[in-house]
N, C-alpha and C positions, 0 to 999 in steps of 0.2 A: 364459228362453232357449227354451223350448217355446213359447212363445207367439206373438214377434217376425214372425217372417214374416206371421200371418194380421194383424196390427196393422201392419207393411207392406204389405199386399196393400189395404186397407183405407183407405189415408191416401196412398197414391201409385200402387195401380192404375187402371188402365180397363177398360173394357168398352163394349161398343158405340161408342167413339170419344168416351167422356165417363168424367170421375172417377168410380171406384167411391163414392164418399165427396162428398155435396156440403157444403160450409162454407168460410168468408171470414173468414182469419186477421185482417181488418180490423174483422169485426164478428162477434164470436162473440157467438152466442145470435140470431141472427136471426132471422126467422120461416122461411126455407127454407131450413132445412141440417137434414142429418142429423144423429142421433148415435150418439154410443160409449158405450156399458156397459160398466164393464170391472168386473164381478161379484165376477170373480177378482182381489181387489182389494189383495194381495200385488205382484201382476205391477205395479201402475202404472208402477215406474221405467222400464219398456220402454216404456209411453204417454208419459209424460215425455222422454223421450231425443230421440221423434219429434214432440209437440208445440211440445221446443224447436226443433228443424230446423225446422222449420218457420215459426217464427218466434212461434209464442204469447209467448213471453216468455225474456226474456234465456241463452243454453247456460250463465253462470256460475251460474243458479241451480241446476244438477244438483250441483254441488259442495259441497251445502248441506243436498241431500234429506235430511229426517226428522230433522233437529237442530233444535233447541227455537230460536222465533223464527224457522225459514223459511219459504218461501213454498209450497215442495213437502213437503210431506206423507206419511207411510210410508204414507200406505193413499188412494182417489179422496177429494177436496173439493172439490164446486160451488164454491169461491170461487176456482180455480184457472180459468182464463184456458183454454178446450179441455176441461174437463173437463164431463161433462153430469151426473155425478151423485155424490152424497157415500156412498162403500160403508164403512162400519163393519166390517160382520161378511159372513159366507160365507152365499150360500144367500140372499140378496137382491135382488140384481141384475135377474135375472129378471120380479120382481114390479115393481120401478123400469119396466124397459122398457117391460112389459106395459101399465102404465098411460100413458104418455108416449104408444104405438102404439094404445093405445085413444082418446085426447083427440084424437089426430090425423083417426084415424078418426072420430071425429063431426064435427070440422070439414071432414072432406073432403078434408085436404092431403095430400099426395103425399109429403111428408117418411119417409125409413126410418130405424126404430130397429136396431142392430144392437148387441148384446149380446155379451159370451164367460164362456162358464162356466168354473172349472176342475169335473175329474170326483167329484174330492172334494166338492164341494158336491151334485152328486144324491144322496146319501143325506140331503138336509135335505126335509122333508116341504113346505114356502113352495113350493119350486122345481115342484113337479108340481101344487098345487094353482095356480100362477101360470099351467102347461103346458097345464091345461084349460082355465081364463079363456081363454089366449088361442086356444086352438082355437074355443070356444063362439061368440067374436067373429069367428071367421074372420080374424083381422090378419095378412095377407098383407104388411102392410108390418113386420111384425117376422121377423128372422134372429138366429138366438143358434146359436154358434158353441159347440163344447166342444173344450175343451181336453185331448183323452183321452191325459196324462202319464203314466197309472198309478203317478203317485204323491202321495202328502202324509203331510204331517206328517213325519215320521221314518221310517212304511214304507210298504211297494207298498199301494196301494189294497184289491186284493181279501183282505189281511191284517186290516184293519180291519175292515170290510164289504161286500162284494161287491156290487158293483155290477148284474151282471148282461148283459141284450144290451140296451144303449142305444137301438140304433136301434128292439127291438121296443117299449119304454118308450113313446117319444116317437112312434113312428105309434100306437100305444093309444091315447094321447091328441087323437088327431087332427093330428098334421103331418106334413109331410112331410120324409123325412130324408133328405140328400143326406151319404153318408159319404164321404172321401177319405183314403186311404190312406196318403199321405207327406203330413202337414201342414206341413211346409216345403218344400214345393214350389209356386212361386206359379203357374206353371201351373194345375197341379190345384186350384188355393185360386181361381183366375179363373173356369175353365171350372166351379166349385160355385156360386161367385156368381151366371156369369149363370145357371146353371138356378133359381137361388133369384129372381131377377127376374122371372121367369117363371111363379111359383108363382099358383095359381088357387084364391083364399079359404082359403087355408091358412099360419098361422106356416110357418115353415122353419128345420130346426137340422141345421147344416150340420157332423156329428159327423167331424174332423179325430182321427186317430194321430199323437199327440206323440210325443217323448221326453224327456226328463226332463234339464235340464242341458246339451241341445243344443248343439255346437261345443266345449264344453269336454271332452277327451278323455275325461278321469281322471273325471268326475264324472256322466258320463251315467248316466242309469237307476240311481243309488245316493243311495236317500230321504237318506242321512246328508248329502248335501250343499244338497241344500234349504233353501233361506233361510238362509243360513249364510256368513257373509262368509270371501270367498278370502284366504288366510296374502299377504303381500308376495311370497314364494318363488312359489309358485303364481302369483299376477299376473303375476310376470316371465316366465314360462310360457305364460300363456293370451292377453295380449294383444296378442305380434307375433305368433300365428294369427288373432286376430283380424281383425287389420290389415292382411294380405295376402288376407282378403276384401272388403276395401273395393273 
């Protein structure tokens, strides 16, 4: 639910009068289309949700997600139809990218990799050694997005390990960081984008403030509800709010 909108902003905005996101639900994997990391590889059912809209593959397979024999999977798998990369664990992602923006970059193609972290995963040591690769290369065509929920696992982030000032982090390493304030606001999630189009031989990590459980009243900003399947009660609850933002 933190995430949703910049995975919306991404797969049906624009900018300069063309899709933020290039790809051909006809021919996925083509040689000119973008991709999507999705690091934070928990979240997929939200990539999921919008792949199916989309038409990657049939809306009855979300009915199905992460039970033995489907075709959606609890965590990203390259053999999933829209998906660009197979994420196992935390703290990955990045390095996937990195290298996908670097091959492009020797060929010369114009394609961008665009990635999202959650914040939990910056205390994995991959993700900064990944931070510098791609500064050293100047890959102006990679954007990684973080998901700053302040939360995982079961508590607030800074409980665990403190993460610290992100943005100072990631200009250390040579990027440029374009922070916004309300990450569910697609305005502000547009007008970060095109300044990241804009970026001159430098990554770009476009550090968005979540919140944690977003739209769901009772569960925002409370680590206990994290990955944690809603009671029926609860359902009955949360999704005519839902549905009157359609």
């Amino acid at each position: 639910m933190s995430l949703i909108e910049i995975l919306v902003t991404l797969y049906y905005g624009e900018i300069f009068g063309k899709a933020v996101l290039d790809y051909d639900v006809a021919k996925p994997g083509w040689d000119g289309q973008d991709y999507v990391v999705l690091s934070k590889g928990k979240a997929v059912p939200a990539q999921y949700s919008i792949l199916a809209d989309k038409g990657f593959f049939d809306k009855s397979e979300l009915d199905f997600l992460g039970k033995e024999g489907a075709l959606l999977k609890a965590r990203p798998d390259a053999k999933i139809r829209g998906i660009s990369a197979s994420i196992l664990g935390s703290g990955r992602g990045l390095s996937i990218a990195l290298g996908m923006a670097l091959s492009l970059k020797m060929d010369r193609k114009k394609n961008k990799v665009f990635t999202i972290l959650g914040d939990g995963e910056l205390q994995c040591g991959q993700v900064w050694e990944a931070a510098m690769a791609a500064s050293h290369y100047k890959l102006n065509n990679l954007i990684a997005f973080v998901d700053n929920n302040k939360v995982q696992g079961s508590e607030f982030i800074n409980s665990v390990m403190d993460l610290g000032y992100i943005q100072d982090k990631f200009e250390g390493f040579g990027w440029r960081v374009i922070q916004v304030m309300d990450g569910h606001d697609f305005d502000s999630l547009l007008e970060a984008l095109s300044k990241a189009f804009t970026a001159n031989r430098r990554p770009v990590c476009i550090w968005c403030h979540t919140v944690a459980g977003k739209g769901v009243d009772f569960a925002e900003r409370k680590p206990g509800y994290l990955n944690v399947p809603l009671s029926d009660g609860e359902m009955e609850v949360v999704l005519p709010k839902l549905k009157e933002l359609i």
